[in-house]
N, C-alpha and C positions, 0 to 999 in steps of 0.2 A: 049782531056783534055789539057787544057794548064799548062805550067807551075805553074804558080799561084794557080790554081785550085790543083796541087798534093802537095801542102804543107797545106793545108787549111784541120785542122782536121789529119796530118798524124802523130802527136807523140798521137794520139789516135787509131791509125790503128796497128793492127795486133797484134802480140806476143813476147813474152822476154822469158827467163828463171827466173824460178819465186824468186822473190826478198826471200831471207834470211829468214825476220821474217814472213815472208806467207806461207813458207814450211808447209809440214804437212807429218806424216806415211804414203807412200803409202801402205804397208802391209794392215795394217786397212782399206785404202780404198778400198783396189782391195779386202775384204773382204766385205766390203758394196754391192760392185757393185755383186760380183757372186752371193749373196741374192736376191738381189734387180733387176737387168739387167741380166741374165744367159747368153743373145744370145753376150754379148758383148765381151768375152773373156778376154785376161791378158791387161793391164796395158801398152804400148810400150813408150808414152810418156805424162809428164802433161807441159802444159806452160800457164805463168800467162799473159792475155790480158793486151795491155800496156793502159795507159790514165786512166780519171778520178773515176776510178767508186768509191764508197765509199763502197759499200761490194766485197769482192776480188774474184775474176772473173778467171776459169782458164779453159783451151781449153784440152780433157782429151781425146787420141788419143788412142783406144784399136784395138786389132786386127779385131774386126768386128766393129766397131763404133765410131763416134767423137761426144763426149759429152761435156755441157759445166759445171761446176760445181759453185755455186755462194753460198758466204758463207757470215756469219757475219765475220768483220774485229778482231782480238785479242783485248782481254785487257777489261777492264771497260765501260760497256754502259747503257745509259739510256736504259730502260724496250722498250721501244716502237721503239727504233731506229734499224736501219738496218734490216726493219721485212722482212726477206727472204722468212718467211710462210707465209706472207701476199702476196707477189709475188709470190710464188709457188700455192695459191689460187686462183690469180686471172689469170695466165696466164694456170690452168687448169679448170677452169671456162667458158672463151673462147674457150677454146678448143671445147667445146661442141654446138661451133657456125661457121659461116664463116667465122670468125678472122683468118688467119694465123700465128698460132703460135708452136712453136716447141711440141713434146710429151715431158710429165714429168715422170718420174721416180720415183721420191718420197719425201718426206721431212724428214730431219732424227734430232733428236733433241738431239741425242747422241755424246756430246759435245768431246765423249771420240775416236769419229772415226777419223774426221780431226780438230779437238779442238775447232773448233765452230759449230751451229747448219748449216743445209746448206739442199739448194737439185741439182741435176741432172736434166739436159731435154739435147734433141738432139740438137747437133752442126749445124744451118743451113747455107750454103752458102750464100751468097749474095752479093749487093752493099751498101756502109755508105754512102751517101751523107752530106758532112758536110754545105753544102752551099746553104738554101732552095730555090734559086733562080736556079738552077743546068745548071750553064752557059757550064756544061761538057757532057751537054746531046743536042741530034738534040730538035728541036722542038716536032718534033712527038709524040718521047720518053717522051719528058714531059709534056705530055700532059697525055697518057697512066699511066704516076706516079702518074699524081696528080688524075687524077680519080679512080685510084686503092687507094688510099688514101684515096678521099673522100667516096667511100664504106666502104670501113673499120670503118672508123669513124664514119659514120652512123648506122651500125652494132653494134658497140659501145654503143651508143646514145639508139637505141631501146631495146639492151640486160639492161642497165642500167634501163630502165624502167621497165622491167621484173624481173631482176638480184637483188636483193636489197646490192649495196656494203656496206652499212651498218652492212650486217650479218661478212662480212670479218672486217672489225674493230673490229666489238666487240668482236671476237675471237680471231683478235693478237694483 
């Protein structure tokens, strides 16, 4: 990776300590989770992912699991904005295909846990490539990306024909 290449996308990499007005009761939530997640145990750390997301994103470290938790942002919103159940729909929707995407956990609408509605799914490892040209990777490697990509997407394409996402709009 060259230098160039580790600044490209890096104040969107990784984690912080979560900003002030994005706190929430962990009490409450490590109440959600023991309902909802039993295998995951207490609560050891939450940290809020840095960069742009627009619903607040936080990496939730328990003693048997690393979840990620994606919530609406505080404060006044249009009806239709920041639909997390709309995301929690569609990425357990796939789930039921060869899309690779994290297990979910649940969607909780009880604004009264972490003060907006929100859901859980599993913490996956990986690599961001911020730079689609991925001058940070051999040839080989990107070759193997982009066609793992282009499956995916295809997979996509055919679920979408079967999938009607229509039914997810008109429910969130």
């Amino acid at each position: 990776m060259t230098e160039k290449d580790a600044f490209i996308g890096a104040e969107f990499t990784g984690t912080k300590e979560v900003s002030e007005n994005l706190k929430f009761d962990e009490d409450k939530f490590q109440q959600w989770i023991d309902a909802n997640i039993q295998s995951s145990g207490k609560i050891l750390q939450i940290e809020q992912f840095n960069g742009g997301q627009s619903n607040p994103t936080y990496k939730i470290t328990t003693e048997n699991k690393k979840l990620v938790l994606r919530r609406k942002p505080p404060g006044k919103l249009l009806p239709s904005a920041h639909a997390v159940d709309r995301e929690y729909k569609v990425i357990s929707a796939l789930a039921e295909t060869n899309v690779p995407v994290p297990e979910t956990y649940g969607l909780c609408d009880d604004s009264d846990v972490v003060g907006t509605p929100f859901f859980v799914m599993d913490f996956l490892e990986g690599e961001v490539y911020w730079d689609h040209m991925l001058p940070s990777v051999s040839n080989e490697e990107r070759i193997k990306i982009y066609q793992q990509k282009n499956k995916v997407l295809a997979i996509c394409i055919i679920r979408a024909n079967v999938f009607s996402f229509r039914e997810l709009r008109q429910t969130g």
